[in-house]
C-alpha positions as CSV (number, residue, x, y, z in Angstrom):
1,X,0.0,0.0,0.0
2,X,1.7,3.7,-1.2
3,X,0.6,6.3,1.1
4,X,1.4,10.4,0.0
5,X,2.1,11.4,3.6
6,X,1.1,15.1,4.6
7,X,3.7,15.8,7.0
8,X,7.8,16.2,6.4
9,X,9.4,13.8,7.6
10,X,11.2,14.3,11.0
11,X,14.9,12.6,11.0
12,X,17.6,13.7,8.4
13,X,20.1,11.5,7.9
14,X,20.9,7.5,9.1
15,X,23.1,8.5,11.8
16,X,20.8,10.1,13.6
17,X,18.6,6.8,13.5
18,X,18.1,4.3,17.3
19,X,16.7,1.0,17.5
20,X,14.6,0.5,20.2
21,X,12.8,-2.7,22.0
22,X,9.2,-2.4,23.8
23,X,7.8,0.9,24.3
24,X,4.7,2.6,23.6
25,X,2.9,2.9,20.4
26,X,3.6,6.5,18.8
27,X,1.9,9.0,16.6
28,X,1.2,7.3,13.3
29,X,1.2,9.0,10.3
30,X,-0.2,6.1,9.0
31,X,-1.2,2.2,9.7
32,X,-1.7,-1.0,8.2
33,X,-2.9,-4.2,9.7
34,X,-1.2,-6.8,8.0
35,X,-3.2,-10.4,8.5
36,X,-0.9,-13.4,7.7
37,X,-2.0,-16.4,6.1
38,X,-1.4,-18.5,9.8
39,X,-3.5,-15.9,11.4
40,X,-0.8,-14.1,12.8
41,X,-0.8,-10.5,12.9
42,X,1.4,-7.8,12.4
43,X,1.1,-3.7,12.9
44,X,2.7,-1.9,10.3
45,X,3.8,1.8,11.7
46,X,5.0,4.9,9.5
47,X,5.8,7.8,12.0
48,X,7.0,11.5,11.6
49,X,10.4,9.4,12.3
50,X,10.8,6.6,10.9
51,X,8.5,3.5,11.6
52,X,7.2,1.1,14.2
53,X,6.4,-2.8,13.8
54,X,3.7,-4.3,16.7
55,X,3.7,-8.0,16.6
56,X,2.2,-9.4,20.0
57,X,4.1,-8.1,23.0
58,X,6.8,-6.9,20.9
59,X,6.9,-3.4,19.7
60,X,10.3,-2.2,17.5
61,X,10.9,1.4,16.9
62,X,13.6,2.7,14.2
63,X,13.6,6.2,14.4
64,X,14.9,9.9,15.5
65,X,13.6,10.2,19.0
66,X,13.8,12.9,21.2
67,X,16.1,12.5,24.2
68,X,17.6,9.6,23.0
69,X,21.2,9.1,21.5
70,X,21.3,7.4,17.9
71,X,22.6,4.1,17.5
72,X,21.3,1.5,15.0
73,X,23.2,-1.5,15.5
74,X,24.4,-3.2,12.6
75,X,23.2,-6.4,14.1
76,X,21.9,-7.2,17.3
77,X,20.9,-11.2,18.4
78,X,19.0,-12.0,21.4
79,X,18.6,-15.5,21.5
80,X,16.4,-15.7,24.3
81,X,13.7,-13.5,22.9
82,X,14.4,-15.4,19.2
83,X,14.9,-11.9,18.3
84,X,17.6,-11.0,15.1
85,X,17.6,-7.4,13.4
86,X,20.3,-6.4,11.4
87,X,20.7,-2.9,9.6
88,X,22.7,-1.4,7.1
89,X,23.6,2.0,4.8
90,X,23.8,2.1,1.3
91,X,24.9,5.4,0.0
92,X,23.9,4.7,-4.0
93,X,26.4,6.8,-7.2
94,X,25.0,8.8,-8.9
95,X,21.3,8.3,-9.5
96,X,21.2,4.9,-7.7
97,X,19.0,6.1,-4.7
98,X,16.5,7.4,-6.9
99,X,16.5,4.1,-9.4
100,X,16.8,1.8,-5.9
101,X,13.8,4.1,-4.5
102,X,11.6,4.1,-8.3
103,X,11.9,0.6,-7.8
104,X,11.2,0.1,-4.0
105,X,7.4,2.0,-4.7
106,X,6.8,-0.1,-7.8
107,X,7.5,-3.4,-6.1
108,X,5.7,-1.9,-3.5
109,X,2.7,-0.4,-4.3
110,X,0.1,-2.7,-4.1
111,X,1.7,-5.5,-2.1
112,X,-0.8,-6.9,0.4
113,X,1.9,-7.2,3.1
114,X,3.6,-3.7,3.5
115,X,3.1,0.0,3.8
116,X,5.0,2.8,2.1
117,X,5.0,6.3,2.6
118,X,6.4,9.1,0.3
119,X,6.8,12.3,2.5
120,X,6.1,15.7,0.5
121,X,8.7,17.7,-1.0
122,X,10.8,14.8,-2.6
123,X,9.5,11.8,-4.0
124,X,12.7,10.0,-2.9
125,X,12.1,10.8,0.8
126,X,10.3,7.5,1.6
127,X,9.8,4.8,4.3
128,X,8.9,1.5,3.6
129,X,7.9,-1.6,5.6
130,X,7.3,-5.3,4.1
131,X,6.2,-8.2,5.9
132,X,7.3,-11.4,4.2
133,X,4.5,-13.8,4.4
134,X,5.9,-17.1,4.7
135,X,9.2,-16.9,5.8
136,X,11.0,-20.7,6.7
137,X,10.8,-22.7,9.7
138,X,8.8,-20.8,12.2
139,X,9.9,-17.8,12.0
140,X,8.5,-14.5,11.2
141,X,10.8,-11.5,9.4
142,X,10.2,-8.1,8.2
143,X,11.9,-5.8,5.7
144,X,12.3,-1.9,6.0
145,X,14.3,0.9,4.2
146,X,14.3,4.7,5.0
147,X,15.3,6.8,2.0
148,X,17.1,10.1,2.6
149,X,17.7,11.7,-0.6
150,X,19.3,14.8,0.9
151,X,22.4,12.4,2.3
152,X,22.5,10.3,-0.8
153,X,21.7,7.2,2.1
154,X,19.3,4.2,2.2
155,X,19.2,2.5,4.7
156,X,18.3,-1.2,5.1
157,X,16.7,-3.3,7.9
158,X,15.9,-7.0,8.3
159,X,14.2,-8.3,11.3
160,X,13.4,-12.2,11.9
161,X,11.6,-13.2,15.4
162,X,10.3,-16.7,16.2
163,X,6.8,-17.1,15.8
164,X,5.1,-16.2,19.4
């Protein structure tokens, strides 16, 4: 689903991004419900910073907060939880982002498992969520990339949980 969003958007560059565990639910910009063919579902988030994913009792939270230092790990593993997210930044030549971003909304657009919002003022400045829907072996995993055309960076997450 391709949302215009009415709002800029908040952060301004990857470094400034955090990853963070639990937590409340925040200001949407916008939604999206995402029913899996085993029943399970999953809360797809867009926010003024970045993005939330709900699934259960676990609530994870990429974005530019207030009062909080940025870090985004590059991969962080907690067994325990079955929890695995792993990030990185791509910083495209010369028109990449904008071919890596046309391509992102196309692919995109009408898929029944994510959400992507295009922020006003640049059609590259986008965040994008996408659930995969039948990931192997018990597990449950979820895509996103943040697009900051100002920087020239994309950046690239990849979550896989255990199935709850």
């Amino acid at each position: 689903m391709l949302v215009a969003l009415h709002t800029p958007y908040v952060d301004s560059r990857a470094a400034d991004l955090s990853l963070t565990l639990g937590g409340p639910e925040l200001p949407a910009l916008a939604v999206r419900d995402v029913d899996l063919p085993d029943g399970t579902r999953v809360r797809l988030r867009l926010l003024g910073a970045s993005h939330q994913v709900v699934l259960d009792g676990l609530t994870e939270t990429v974005a530019c907060l207030p009062g909080r230092p940025p870090h985004l790990p590059d991969t962080l593993h907690d067994e325990t939880a079955g929890y695995r997210f792993t990030a990185m930044v791509l910083r495209p030549a010369g028109d990449g982002l904008r071919t890596r971003v046309a391509a992102l909304r196309a692919e995109l657009a009408d898929d029944p498992y994510a959400l992507v919002g295009v922020f006003p003022g640049d059609e590259d400045a986008v965040t994008a969520l996408a659930v995969r829907p039948d990931p192997p072996g018990g597990t449950l995993a979820w895509r996103t990339w943040h697009a900051y055309p100002q920087t020239n960076e994309l950046v690239l997450t990849e979550t896989v949980v255990e199935e709850l």
